[in-house]
CHARMM internal coordinates of N, CA and C (Angstrom, degrees):
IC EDIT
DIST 1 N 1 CA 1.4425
DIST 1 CA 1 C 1.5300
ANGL 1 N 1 CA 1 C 110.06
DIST 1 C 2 N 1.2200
ANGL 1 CA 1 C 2 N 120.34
DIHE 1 N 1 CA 1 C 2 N -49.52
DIST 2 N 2 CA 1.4275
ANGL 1 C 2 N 2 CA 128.32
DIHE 1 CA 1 C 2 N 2 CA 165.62
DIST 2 CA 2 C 1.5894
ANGL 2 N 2 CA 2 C 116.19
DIHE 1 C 2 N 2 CA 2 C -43.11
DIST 2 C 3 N 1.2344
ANGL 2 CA 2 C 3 N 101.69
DIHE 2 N 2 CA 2 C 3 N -70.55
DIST 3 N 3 CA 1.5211
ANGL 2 C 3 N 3 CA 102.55
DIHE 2 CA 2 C 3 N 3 CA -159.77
DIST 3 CA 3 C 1.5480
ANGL 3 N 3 CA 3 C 111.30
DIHE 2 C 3 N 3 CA 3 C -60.55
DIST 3 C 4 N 1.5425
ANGL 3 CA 3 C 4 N 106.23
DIHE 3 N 3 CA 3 C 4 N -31.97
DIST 4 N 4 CA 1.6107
ANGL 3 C 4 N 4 CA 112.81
DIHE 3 CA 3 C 4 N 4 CA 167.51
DIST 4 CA 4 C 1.8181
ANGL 4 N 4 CA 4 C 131.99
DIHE 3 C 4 N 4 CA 4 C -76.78
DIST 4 C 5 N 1.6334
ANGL 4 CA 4 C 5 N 104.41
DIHE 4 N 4 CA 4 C 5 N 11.81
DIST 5 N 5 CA 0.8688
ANGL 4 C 5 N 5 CA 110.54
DIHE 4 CA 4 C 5 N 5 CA 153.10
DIST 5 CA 5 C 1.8996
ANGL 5 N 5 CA 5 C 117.46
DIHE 4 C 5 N 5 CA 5 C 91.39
DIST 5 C 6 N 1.8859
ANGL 5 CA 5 C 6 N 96.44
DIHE 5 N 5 CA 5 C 6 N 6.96
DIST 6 N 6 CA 1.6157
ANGL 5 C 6 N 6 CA 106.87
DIHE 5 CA 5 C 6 N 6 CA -177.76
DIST 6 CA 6 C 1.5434
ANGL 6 N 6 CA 6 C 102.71
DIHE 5 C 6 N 6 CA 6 C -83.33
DIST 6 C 7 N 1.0354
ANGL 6 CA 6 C 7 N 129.24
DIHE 6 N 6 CA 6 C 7 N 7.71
DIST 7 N 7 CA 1.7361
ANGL 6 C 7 N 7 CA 124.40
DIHE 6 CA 6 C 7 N 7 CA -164.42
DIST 7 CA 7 C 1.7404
ANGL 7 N 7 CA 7 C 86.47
DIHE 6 C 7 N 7 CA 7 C -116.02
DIST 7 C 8 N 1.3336
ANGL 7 CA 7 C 8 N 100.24
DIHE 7 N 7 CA 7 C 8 N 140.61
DIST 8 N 8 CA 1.2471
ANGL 7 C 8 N 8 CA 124.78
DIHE 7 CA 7 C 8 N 8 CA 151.73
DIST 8 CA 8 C 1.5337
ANGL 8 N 8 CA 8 C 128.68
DIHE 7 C 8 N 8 CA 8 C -128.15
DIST 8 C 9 N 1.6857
ANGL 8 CA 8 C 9 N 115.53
DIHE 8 N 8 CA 8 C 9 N 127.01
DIST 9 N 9 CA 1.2280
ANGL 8 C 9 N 9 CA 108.66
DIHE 8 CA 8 C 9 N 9 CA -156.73
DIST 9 CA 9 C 2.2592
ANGL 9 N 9 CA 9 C 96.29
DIHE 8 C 9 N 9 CA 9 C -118.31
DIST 9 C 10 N 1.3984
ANGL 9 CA 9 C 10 N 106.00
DIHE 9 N 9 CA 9 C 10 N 116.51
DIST 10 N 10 CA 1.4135
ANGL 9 C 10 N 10 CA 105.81
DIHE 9 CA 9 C 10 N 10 CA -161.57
DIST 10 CA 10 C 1.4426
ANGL 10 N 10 CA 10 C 111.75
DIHE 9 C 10 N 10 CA 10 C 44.95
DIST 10 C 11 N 1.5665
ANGL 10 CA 10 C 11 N 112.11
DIHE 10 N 10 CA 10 C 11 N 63.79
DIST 11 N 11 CA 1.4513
ANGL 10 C 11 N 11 CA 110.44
DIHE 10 CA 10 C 11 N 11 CA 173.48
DIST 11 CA 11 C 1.3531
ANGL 11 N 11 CA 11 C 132.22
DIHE 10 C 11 N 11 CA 11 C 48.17
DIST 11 C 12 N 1.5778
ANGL 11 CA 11 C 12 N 111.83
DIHE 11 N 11 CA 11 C 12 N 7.65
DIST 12 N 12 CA 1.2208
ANGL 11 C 12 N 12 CA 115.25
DIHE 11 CA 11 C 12 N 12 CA 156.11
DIST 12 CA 12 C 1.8210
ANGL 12 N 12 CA 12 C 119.37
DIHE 11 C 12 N 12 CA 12 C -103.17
DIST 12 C 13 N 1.4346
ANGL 12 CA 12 C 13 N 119.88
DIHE 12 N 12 CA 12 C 13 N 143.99
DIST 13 N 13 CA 1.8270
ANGL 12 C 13 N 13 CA 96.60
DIHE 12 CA 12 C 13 N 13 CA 176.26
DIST 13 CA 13 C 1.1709
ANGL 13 N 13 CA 13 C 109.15
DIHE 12 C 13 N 13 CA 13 C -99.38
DIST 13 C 14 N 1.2636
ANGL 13 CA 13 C 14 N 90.04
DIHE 13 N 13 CA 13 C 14 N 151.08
DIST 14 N 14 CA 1.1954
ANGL 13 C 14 N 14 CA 124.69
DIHE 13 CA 13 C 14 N 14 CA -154.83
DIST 14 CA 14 C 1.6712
ANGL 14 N 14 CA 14 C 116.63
DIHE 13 C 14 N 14 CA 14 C -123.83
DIST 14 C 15 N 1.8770
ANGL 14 CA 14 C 15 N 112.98
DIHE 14 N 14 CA 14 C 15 N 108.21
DIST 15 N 15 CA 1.1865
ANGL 14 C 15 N 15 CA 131.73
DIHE 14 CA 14 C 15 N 15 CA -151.91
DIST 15 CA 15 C 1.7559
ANGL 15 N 15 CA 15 C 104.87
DIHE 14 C 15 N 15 CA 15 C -93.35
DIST 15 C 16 N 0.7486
ANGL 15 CA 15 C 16 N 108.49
DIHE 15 N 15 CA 15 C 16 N -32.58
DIST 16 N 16 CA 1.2759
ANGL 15 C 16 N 16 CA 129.35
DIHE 15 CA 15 C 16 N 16 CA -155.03
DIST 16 CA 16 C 1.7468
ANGL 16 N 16 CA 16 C 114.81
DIHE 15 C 16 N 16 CA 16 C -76.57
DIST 16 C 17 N 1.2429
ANGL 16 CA 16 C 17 N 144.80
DIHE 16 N 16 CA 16 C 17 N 90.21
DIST 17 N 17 CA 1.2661
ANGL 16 C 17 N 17 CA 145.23
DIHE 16 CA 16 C 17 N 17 CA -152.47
DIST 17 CA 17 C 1.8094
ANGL 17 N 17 CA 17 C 102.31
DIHE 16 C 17 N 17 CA 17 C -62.07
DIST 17 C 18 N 0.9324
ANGL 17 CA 17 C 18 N 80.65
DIHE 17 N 17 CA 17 C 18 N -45.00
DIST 18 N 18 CA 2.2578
ANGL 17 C 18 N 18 CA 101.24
DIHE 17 CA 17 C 18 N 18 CA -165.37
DIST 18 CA 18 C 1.4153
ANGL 18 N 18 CA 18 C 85.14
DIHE 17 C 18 N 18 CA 18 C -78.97
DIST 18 C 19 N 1.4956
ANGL 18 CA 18 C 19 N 141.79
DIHE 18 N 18 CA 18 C 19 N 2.02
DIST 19 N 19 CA 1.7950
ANGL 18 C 19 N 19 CA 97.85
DIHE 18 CA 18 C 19 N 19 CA 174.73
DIST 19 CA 19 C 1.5868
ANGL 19 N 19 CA 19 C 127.25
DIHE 18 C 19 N 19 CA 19 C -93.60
DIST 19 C 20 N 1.1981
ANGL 19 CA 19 C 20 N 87.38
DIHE 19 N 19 CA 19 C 20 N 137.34
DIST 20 N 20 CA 1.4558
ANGL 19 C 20 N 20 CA 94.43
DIHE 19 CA 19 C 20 N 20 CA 174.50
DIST 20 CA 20 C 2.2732
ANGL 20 N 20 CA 20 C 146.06
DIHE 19 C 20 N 20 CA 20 C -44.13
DIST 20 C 21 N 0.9369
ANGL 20 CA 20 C 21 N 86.05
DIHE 20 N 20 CA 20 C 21 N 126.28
DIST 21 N 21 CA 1.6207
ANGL 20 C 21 N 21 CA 69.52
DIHE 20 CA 20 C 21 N 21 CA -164.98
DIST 21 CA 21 C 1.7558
ANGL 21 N 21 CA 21 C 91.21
DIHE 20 C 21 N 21 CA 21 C -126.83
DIST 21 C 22 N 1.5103
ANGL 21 CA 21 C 22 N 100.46
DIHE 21 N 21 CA 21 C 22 N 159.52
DIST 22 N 22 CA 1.9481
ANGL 21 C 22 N 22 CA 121.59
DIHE 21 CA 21 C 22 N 22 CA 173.20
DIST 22 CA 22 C 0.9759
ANGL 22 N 22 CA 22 C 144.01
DIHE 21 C 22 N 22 CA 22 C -120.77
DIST 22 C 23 N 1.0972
ANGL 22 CA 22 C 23 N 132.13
DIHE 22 N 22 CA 22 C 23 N -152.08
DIST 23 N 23 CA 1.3533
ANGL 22 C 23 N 23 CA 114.33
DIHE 22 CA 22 C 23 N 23 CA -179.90
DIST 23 CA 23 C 1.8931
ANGL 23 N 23 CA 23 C 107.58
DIHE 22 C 23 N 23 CA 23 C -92.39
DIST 23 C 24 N 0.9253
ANGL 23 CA 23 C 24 N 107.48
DIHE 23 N 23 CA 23 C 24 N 146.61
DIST 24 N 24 CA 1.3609
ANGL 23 C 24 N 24 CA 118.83
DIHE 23 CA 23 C 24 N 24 CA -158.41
DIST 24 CA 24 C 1.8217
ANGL 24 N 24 CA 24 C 126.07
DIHE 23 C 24 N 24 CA 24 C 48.54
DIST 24 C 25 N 1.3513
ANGL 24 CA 24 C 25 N 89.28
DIHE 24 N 24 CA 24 C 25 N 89.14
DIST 25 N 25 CA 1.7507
ANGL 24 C 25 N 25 CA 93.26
DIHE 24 CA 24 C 25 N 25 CA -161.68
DIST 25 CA 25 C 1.7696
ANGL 25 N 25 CA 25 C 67.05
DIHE 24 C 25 N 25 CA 25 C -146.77
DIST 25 C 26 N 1.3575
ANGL 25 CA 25 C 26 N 95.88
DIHE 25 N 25 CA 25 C 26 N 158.51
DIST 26 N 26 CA 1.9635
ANGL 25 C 26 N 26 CA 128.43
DIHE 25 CA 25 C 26 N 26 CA -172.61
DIST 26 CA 26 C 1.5557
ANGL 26 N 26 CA 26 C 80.95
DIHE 25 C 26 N 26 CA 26 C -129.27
DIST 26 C 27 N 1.6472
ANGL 26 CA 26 C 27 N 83.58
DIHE 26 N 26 CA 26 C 27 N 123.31
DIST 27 N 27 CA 1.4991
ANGL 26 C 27 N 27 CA 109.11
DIHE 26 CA 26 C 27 N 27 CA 149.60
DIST 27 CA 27 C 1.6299
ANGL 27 N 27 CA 27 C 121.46
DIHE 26 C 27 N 27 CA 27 C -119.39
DIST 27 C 28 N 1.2127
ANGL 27 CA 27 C 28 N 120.94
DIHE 27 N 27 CA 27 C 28 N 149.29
DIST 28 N 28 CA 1.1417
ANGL 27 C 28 N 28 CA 113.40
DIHE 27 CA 27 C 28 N 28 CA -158.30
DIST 28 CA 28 C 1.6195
ANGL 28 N 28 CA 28 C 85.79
DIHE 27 C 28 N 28 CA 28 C -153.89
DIST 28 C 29 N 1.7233
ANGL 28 CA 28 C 29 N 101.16
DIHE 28 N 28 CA 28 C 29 N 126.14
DIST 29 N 29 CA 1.6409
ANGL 28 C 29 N 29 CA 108.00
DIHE 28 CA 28 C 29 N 29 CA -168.78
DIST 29 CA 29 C 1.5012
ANGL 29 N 29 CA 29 C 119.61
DIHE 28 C 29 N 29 CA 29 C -166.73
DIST 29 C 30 N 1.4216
ANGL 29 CA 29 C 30 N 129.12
DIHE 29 N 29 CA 29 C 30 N 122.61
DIST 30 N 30 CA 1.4300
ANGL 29 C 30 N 30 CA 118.46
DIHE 29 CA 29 C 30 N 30 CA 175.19
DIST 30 CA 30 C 1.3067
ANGL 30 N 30 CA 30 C 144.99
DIHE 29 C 30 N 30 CA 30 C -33.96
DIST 30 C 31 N 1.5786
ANGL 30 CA 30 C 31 N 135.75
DIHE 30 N 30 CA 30 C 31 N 62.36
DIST 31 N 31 CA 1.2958
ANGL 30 C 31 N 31 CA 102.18
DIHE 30 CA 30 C 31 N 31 CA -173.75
DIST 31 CA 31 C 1.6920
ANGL 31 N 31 CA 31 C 111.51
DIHE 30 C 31 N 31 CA 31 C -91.87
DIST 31 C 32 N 1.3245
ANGL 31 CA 31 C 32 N 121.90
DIHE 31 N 31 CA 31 C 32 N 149.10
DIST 32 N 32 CA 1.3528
ANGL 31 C 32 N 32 CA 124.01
DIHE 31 CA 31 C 32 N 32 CA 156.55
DIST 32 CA 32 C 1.3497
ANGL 32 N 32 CA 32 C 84.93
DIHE 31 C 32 N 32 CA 32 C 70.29
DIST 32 C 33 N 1.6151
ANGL 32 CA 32 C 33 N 112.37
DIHE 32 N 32 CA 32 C 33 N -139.50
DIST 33 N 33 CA 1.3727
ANGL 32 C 33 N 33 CA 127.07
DIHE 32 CA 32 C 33 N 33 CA -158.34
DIST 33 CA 33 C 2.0899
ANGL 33 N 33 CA 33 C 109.13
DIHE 32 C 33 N 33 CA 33 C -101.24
DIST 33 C 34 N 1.6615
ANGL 33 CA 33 C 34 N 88.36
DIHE 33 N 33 CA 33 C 34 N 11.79
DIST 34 N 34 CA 1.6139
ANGL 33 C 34 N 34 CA 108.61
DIHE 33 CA 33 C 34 N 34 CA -171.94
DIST 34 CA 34 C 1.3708
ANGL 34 N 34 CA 34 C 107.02
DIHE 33 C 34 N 34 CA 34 C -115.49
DIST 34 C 35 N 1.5663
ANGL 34 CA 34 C 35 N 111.69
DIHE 34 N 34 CA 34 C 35 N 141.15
DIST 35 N 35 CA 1.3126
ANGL 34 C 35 N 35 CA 113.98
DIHE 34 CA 34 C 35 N 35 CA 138.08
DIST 35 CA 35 C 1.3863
ANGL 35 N 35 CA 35 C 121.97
DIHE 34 C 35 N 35 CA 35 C -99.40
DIST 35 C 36 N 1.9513
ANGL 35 CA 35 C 36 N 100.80
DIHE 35 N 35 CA 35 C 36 N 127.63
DIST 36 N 36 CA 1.7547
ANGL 35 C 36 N 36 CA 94.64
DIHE 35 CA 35 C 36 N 36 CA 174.89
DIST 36 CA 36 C 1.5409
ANGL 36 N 36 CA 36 C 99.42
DIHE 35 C 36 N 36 CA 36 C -112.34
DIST 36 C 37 N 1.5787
ANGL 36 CA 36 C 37 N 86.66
DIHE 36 N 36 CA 36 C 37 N 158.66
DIST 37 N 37 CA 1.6015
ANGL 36 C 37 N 37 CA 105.70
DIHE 36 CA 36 C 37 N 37 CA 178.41
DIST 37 CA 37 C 1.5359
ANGL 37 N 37 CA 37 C 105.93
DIHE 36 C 37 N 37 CA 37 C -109.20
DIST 37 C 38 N 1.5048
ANGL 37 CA 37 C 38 N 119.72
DIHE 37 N 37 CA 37 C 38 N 133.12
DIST 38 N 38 CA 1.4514
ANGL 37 C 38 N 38 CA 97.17
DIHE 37 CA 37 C 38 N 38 CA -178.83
DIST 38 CA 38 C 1.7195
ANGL 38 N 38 CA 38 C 84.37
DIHE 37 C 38 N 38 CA 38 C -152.36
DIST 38 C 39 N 1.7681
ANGL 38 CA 38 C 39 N 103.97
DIHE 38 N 38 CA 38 C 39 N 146.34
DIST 39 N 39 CA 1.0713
ANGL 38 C 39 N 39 CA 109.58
DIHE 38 CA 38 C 39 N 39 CA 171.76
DIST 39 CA 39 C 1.3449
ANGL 39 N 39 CA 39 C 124.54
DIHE 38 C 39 N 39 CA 39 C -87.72
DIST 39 C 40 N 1.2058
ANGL 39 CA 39 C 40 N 132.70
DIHE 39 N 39 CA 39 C 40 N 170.00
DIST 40 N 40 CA 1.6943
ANGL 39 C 40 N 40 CA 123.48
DIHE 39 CA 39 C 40 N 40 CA 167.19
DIST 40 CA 40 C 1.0475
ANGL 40 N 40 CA 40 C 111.84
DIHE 39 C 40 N 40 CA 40 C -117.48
DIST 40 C 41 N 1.7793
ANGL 40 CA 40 C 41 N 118.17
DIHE 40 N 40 CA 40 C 41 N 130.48
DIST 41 N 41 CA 1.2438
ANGL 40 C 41 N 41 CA 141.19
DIHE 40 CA 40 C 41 N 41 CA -152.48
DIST 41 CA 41 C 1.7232
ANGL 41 N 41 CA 41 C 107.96
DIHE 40 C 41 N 41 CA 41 C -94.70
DIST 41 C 42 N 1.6903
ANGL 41 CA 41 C 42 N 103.28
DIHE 41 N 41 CA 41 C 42 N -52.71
DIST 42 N 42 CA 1.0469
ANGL 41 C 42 N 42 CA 117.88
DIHE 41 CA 41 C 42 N 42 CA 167.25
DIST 42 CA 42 C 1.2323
ANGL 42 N 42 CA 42 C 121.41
DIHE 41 C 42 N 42 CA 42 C -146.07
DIST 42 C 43 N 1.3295
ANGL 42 CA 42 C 43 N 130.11
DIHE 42 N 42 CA 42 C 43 N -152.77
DIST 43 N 43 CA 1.7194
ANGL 42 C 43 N 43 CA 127.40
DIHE 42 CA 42 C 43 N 43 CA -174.26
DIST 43 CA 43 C 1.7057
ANGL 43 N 43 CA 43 C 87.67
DIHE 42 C 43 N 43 CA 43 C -136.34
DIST 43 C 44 N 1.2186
ANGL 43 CA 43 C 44 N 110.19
DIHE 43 N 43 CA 43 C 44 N 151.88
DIST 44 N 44 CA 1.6200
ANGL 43 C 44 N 44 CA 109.62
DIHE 43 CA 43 C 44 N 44 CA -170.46
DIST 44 CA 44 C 1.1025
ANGL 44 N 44 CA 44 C 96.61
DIHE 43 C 44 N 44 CA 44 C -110.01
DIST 44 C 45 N 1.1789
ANGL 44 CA 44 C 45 N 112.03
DIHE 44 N 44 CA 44 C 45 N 152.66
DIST 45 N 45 CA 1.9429
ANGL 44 C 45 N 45 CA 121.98
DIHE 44 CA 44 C 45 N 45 CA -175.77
DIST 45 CA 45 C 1.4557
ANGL 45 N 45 CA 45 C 111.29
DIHE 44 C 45 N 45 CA 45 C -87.76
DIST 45 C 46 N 1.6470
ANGL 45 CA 45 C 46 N 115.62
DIHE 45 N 45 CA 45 C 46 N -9.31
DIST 46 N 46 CA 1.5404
ANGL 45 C 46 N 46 CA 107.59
DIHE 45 CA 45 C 46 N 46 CA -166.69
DIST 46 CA 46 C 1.8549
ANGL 46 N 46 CA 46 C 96.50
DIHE 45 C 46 N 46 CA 46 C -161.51
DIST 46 C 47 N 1.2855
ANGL 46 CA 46 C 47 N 109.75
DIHE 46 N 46 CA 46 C 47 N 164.09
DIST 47 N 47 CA 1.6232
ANGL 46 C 47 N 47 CA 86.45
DIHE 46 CA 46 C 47 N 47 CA 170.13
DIST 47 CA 47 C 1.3410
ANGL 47 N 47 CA 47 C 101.12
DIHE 46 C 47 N 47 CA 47 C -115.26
DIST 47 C 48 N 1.2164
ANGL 47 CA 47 C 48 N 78.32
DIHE 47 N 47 CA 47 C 48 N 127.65
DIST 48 N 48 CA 1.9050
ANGL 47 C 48 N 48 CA 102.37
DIHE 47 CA 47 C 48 N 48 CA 174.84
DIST 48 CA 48 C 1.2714
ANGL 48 N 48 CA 48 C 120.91
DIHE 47 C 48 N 48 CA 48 C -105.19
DIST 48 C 49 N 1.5448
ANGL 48 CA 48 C 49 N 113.64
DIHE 48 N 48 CA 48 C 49 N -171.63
DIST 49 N 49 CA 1.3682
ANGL 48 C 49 N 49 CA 101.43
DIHE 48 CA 48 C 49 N 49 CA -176.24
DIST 49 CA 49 C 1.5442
ANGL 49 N 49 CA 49 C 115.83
DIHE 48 C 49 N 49 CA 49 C -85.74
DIST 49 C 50 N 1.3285
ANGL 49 CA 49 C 50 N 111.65
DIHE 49 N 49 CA 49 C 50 N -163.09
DIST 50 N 50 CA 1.4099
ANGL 49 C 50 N 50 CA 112.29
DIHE 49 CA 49 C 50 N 50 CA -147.56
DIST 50 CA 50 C 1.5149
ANGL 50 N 50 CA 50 C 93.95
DIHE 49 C 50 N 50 CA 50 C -81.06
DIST 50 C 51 N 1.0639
ANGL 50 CA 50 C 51 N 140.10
DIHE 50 N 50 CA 50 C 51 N -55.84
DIST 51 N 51 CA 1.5811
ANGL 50 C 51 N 51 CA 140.53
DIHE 50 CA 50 C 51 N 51 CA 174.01
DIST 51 CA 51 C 1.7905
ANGL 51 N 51 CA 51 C 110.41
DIHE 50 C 51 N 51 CA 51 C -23.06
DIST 51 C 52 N 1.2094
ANGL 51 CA 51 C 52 N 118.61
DIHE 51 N 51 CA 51 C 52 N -67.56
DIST 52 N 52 CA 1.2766
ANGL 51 C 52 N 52 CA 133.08
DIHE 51 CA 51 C 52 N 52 CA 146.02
DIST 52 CA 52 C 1.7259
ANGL 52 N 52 CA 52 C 129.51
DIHE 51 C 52 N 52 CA 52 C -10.02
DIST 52 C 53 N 1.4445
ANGL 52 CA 52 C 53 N 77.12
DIHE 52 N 52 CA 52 C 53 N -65.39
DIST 53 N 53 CA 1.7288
ANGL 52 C 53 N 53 CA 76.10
DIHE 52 CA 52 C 53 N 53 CA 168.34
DIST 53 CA 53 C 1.6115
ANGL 53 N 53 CA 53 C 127.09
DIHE 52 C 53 N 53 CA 53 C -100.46
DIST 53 C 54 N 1.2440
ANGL 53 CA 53 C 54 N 104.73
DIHE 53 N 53 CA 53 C 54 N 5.42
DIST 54 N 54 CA 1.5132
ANGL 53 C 54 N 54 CA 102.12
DIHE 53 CA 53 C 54 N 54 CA -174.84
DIST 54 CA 54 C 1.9833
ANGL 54 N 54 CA 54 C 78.53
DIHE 53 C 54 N 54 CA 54 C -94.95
DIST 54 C 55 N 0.5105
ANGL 54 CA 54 C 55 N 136.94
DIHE 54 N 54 CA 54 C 55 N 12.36
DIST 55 N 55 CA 1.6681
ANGL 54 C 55 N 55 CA 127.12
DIHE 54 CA 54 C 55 N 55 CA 165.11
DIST 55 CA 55 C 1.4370
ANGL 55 N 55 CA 55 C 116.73
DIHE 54 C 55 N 55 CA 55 C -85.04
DIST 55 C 56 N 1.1546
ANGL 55 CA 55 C 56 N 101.11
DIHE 55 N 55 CA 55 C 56 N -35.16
DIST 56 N 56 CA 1.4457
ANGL 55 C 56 N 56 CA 110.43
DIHE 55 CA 55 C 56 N 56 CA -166.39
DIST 56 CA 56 C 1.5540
ANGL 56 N 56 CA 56 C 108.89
DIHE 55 C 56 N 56 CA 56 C -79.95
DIST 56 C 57 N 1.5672
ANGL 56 CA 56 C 57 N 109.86
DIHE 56 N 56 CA 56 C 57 N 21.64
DIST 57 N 57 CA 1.5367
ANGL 56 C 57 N 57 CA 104.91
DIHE 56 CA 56 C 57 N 57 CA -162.77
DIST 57 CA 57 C 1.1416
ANGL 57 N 57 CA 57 C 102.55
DIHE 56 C 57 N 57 CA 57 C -166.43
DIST 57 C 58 N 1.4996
ANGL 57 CA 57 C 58 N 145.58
DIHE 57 N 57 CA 57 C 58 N 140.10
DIST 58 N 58 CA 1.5429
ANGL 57 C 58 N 58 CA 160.80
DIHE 57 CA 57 C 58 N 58 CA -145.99
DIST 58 CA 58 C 0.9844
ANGL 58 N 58 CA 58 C 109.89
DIHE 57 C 58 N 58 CA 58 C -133.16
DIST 58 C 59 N 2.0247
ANGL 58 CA 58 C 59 N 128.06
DIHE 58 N 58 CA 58 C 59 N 105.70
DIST 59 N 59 CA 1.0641
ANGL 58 C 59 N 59 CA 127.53
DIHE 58 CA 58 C 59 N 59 CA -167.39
DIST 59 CA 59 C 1.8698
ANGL 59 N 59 CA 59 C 94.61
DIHE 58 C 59 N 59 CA 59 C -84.53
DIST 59 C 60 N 1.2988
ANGL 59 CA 59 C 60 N 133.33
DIHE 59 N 59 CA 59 C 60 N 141.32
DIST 60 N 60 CA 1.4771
ANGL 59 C 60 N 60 CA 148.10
DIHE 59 CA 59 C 60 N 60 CA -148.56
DIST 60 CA 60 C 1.3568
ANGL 60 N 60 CA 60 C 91.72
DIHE 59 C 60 N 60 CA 60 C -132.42
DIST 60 C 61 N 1.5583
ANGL 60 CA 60 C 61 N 143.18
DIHE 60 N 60 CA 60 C 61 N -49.52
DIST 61 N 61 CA 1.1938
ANGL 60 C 61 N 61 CA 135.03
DIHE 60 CA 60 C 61 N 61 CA -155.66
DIST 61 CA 61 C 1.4461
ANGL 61 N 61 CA 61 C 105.71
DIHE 60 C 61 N 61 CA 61 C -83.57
DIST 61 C 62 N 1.4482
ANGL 61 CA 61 C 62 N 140.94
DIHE 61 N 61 CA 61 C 62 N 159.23
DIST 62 N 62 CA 1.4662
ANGL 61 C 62 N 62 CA 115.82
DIHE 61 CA 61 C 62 N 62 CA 136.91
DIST 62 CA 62 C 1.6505
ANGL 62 N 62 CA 62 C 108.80
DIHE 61 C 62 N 62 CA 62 C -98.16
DIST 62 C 63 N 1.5032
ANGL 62 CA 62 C 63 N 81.76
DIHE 62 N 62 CA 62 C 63 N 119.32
DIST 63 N 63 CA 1.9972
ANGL 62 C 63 N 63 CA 94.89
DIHE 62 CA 62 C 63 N 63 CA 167.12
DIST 63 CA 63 C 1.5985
ANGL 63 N 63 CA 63 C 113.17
DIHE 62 C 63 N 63 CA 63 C -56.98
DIST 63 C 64 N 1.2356
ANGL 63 CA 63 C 64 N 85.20
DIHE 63 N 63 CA 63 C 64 N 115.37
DIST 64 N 64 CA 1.8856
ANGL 63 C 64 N 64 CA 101.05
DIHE 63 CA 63 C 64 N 64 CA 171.12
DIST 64 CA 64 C 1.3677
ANGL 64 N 64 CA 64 C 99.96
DIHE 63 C 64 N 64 CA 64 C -68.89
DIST 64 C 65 N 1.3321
ANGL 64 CA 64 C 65 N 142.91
DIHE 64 N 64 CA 64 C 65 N 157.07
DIST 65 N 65 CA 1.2679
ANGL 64 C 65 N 65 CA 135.66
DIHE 64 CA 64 C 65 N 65 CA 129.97
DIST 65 CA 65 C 1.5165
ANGL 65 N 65 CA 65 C 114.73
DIHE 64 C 65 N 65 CA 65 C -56.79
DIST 65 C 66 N 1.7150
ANGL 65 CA 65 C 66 N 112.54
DIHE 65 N 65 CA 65 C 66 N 148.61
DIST 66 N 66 CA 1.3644
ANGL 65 C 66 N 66 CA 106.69
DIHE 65 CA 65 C 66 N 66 CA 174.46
DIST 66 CA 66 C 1.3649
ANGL 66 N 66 CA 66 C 116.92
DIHE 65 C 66 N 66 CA 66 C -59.67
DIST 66 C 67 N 1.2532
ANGL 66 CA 66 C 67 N 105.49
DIHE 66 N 66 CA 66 C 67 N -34.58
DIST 67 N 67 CA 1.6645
ANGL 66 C 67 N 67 CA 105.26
DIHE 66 CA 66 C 67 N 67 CA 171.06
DIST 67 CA 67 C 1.2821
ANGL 67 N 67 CA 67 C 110.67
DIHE 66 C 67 N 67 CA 67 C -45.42
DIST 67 C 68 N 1.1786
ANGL 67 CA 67 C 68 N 146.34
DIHE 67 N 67 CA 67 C 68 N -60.25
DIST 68 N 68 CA 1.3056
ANGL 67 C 68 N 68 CA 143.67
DIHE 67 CA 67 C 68 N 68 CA -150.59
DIST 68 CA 68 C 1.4720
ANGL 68 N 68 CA 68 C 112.78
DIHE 67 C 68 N 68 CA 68 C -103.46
DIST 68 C 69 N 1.8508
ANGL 68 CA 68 C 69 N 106.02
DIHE 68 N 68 CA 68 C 69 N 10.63
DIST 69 N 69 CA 1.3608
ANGL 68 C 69 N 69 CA 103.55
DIHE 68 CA 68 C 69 N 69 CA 167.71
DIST 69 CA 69 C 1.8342
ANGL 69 N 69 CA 69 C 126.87
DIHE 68 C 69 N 69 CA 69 C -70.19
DIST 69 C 70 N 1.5679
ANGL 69 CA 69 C 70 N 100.34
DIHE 69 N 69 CA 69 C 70 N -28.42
DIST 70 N 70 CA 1.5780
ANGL 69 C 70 N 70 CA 111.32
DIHE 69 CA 69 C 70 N 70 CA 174.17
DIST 70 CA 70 C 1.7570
ANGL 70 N 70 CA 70 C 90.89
DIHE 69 C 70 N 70 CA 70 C -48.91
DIST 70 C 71 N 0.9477
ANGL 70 CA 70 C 71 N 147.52
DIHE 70 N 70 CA 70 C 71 N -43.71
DIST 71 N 71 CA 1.4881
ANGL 70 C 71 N 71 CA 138.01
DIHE 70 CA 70 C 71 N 71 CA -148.34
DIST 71 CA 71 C 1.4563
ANGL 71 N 71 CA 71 C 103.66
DIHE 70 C 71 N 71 CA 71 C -86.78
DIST 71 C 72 N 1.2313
ANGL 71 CA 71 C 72 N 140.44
DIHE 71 N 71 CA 71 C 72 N -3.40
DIST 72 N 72 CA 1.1596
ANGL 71 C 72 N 72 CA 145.95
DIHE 71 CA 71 C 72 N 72 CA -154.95
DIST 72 CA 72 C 1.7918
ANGL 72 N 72 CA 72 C 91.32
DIHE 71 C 72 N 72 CA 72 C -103.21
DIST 72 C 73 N 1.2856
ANGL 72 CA 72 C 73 N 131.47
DIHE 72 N 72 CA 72 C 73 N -28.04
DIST 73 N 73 CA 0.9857
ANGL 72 C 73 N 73 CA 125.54
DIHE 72 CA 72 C 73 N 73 CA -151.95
DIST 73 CA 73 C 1.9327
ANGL 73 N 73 CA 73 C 101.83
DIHE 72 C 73 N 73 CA 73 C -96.97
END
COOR INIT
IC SEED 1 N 1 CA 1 C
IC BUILD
């Protein structure tokens, strides 16, 4: 996803697999039929489970359902 250029790191893209990012940095990235924007809260000391790490990070977008993407138009 990186190297092809779908990641954006503070609204710039961002090629580079190894770069570094902090606390309060915007990511902005395709998933599925969405782009989410999410900030970073903190950097985690270990990888834990998923509860854990969805803390460490600020969902920014509101996810449409795909269903309710026809309505957007």
């Amino acid at each position: 996803m990186v190297q092809e250029g779908h990641l954006r790191l503070n609204g710039q893209r961002c090629a580079k697999p190894g770069h570094g990012v902090s606390p309060g940095d915007v990511l902005t990235f395709p998933q599925g039929n969405r782009i989410r924007v999410v900030r970073i809260l903190a950097l985690g000391e270990r990888r834990g489970p998923a509860p854990e790490a969805e803390a460490l990070f600020a969902d920014l977008d509101a996810l449409t359902p795909p269903d309710d993407a026809s309505s957007l138009e």
